[in-house]
C-alpha positions in Angstrom: 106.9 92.1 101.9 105.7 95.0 100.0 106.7 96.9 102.9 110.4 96.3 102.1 110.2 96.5 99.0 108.8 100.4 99.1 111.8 100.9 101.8 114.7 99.7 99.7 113.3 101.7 96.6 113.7 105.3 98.9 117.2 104.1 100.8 119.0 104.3 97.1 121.9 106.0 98.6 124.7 104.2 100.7 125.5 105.5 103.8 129.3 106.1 105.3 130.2 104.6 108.7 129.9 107.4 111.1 127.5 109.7 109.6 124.3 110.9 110.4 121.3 111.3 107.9 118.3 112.7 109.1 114.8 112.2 106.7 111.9 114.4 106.7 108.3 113.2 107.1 108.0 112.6 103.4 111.0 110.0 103.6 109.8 108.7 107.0 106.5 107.9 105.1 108.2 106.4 101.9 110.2 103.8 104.3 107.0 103.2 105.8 105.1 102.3 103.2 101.9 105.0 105.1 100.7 108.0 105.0 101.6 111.6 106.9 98.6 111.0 109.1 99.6 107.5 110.4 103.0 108.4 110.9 101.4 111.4 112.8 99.6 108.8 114.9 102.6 106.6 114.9 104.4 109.8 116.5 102.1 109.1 119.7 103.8 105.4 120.2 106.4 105.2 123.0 108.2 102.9 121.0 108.6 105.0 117.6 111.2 107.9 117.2 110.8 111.0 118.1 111.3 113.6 115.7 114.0 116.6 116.4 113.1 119.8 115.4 114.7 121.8 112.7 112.5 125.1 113.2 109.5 123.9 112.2 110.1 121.1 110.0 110.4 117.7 111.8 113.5 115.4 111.0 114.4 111.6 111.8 117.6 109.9 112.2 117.3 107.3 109.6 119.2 104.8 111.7 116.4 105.0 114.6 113.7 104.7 112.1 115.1 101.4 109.9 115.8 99.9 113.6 112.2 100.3 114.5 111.1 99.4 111.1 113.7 96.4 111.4 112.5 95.5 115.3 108.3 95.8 113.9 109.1 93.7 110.8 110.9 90.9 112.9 107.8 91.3 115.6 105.2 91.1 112.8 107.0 88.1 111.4 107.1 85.9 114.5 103.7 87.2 115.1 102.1 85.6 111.8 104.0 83.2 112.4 102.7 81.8 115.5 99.5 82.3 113.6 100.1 79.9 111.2 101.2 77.0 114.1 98.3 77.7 116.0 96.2 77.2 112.9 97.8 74.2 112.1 97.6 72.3 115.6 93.7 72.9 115.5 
């Protein structure tokens, strides 16, 4: 859960119904809980956001990134989880 916890630490500031807030890589990385050359790699996954370009500087929707963090946390979860029942039927 150290994962979370490093997320809520960076998401301090509530969010109103209807906007949009876009993070930079350094943010991206904070709610990650990695570094810029993972989330580089990460980049090349289908399933991870794709970054919209601000000039040069790269820029995520912080909704799409807390719903793939959300989706990867629940997937990890179940993952371990199923794990721990296989270890315990054998």
């Amino acid at each position: 859960m150290t994962l979370k916890i490093k997320y809520l630490e960076c998401n301090k500031k509530p969010v109103q119904a209807g906007v949009v807030v876009r993070v930079d890589a350094k943010k991206v990385c904070l709610m990650l809980g990695c570094s810029g050359p993972h989330l580089y790699n990460l980049q090349k996954s289908p399933s991870f956001p794709q970054p919209k370009f601000l000039g040069k500087k790269r820029l995520w929707l912080r909704s799409e990134v807390e719903n793939w963090l959300e989706k990867n946390l629940s997937d990890a979860s179940a993952h371990s989880s199923g794990i721990a029942n296989i270890e315990r039927a054998a």
